[in-house]
C-alpha positions in Angstrom: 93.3 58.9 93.1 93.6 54.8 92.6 91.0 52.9 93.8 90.6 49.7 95.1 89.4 48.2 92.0 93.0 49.4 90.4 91.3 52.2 88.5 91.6 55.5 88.3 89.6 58.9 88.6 90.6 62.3 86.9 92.9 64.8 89.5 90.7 65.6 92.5 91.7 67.4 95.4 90.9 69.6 97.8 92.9 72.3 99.9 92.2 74.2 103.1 93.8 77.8 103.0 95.7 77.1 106.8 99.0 75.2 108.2 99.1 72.5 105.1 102.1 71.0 103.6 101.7 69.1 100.7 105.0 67.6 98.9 104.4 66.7 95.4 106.8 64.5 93.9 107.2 61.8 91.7 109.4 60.5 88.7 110.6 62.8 85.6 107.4 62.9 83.3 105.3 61.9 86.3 102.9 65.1 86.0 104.0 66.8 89.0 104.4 70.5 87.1 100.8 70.0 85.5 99.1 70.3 89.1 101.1 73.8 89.1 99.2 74.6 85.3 96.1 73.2 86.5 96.0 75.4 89.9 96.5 78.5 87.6 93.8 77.4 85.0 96.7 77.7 82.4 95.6 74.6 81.0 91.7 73.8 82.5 90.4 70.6 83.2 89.0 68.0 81.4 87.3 66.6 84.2 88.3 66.2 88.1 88.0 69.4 90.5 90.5 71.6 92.7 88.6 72.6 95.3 90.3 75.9 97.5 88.5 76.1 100.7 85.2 74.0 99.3 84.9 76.4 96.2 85.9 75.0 92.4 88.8 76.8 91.2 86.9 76.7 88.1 83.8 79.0 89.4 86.4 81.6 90.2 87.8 84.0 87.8 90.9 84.1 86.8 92.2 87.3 88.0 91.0 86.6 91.8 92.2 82.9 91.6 95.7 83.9 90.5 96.0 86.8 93.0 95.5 84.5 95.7 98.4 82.1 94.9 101.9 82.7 95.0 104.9 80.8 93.3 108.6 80.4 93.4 109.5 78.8 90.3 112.4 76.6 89.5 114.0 79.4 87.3 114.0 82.3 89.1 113.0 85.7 86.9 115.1 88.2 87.0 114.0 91.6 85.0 116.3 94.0 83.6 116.1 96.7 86.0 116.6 97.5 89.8 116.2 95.4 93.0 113.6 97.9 94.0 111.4 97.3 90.5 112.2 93.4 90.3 110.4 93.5 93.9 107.9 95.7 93.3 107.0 96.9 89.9 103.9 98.7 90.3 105.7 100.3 93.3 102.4 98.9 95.7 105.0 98.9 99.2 107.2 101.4 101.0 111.1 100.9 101.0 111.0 99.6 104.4 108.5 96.8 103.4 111.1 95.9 100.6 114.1 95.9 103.6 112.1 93.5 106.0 111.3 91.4 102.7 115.4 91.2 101.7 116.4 90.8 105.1 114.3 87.7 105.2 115.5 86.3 102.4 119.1 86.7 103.9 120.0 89.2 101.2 120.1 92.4 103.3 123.8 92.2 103.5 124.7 91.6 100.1 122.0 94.6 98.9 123.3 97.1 101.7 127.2 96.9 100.0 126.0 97.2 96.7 126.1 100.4 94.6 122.8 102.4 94.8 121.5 99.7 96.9 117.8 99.1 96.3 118.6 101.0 92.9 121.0 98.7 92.2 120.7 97.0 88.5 120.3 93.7 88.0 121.5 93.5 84.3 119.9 91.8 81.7 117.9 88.2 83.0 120.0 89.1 86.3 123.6 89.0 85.1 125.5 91.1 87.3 123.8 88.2 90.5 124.5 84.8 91.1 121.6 82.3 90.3 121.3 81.5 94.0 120.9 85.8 94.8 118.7 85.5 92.0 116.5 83.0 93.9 116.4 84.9 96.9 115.5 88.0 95.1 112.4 85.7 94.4 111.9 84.7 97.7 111.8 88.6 98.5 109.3 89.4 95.9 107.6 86.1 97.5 107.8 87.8 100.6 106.2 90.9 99.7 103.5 89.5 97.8 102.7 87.0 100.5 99.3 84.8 99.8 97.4 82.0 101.7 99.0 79.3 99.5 102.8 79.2 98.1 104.1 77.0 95.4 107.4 76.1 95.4 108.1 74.4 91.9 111.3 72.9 92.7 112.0 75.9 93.8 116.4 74.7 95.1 116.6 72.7 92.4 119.5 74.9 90.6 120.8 76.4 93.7 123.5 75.0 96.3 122.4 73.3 99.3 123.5 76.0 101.7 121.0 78.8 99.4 118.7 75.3 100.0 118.7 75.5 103.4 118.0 79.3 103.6 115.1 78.9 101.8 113.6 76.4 103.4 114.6 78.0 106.6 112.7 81.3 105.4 109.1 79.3 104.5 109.1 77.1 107.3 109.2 80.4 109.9 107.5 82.7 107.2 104.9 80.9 105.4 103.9 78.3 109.2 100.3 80.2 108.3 100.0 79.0 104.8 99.2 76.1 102.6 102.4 74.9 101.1 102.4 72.8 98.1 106.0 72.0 96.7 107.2 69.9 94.0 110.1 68.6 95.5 113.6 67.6 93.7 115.5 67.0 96.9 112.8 64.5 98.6 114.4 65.5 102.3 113.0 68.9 101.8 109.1 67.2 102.0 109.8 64.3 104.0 108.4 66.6 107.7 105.5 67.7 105.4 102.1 66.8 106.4 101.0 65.0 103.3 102.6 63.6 100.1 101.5 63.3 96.9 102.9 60.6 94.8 102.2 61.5 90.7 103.2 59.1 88.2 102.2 59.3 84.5 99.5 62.2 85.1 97.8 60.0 88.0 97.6 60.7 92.0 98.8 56.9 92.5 99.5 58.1 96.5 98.8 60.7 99.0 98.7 60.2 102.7 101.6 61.4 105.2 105.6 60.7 104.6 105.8 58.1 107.6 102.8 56.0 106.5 103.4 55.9 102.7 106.9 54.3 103.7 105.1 51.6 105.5 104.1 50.3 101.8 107.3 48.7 101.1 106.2 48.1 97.6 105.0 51.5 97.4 106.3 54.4 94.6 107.3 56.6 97.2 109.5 53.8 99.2 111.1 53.1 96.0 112.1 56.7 95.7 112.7 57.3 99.7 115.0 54.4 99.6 117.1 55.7 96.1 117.8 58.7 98.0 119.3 56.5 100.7 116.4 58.1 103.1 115.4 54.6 104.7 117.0 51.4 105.0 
């Protein structure tokens, strides 16, 4: 975070497991992907603290911090295999779990006229479906897997703005318990989000909510607001 001297303090934040929305966005190179490395402990810290519900992520091991969060990543992953093992491998949920988890990623219709249906395969990296059924395979798996705080890591970046809106349709009414942290590519998708966080060069230079960051006229997140033709 700056501070009023115009200096600056290693990444510190802190985030409460219940109805948060944080968008995270900020300029190519800005640093916005490292906050997703740094919640995972891929790369750890070199000083600063993330905090999940007062507790240091870095007091936690790795296996129970992970298994709390959940991500849907810009690329979505596709293995070569079925619908039913890309949603759950270690076959950990019943087949009508996996139904109410495609039906609410508006995929139920497309999966119920395909060949073998739940056993139907994927082909290799997900050839034989469309990179926006891809990502909602994702969302499914995202579904099933459902923790107290969701990534979205520019999640619609590479899909159309109809498969967009699905999404965003699907976390708003499916994830209203969670903490939701996404880096955004479209800045409407984070602009009814409770906080923003403004990265540029590695740094937190901003973070408050959407409507009083644009009061800054000479702030980074105007700038960017008013690029996308969001404000006057």
């Amino acid at each position: 975070m700056k501070l009023s001297d115009g200096k600056f303090t290693p990444l510190r934040f802190t985030l409460n497991t219940s109805l948060d929305e944080i968008g995270i966005v900020g300029r190519t190179g800005a640093g916005k992907s490292s906050v997703t490395l740094a919640l995972f402990r891929i790369i750890e810290p070199a000083g600063g603290d993330i905090r999940i519900d007062d507790m240091s992520i870095s007091s936690m091991g790795l296996h129970d911090l992970r298994s709390k969060i959940t991500i849907l990543p810009q690329d979505p992953v596709i293995f070569s295999g079925s619908i039913r093992s890309n949603l759950d491998p270690l076959q950990r949920f019943s087949d009508q779990d996996l139904w109410v988890a495609i039906e609410r990623a508006h995929m139920k219709d497309f999966i119920t006229n395909c060949v073998g249906q739940l056993d139907y395969e994927c082909g290799e990296g997900g050839q034989n479906l469309s990179v926006g059924q891809r990502q909602l395979v994702c969302l499914a798996r995202t579904l099933l897997h459902k923790t107290k705080i969701l990534i979205l890591d520019e999640a619609t970046a590479a899909v159309d703005v109809e498969t967009d809106e699905l999404i965003q349709r699907t976390i708003k009414s499916e994830f209203s318990d969670c903490t939701v942290l996404s880096i955004a590519h479209r800045l409407n998708t984070v602009m009814v989000y409770d906080r923003i966080m403004v990265m540029d060069k590695g740094l937190i230079v901003e973070f408050g909510a959407p409507q009083k960051l644009l009061e800054d006229r000479s702030g980074i997140f105007y700038s960017m607001a008013k690029a996308a033709n969001l404000v006057n």
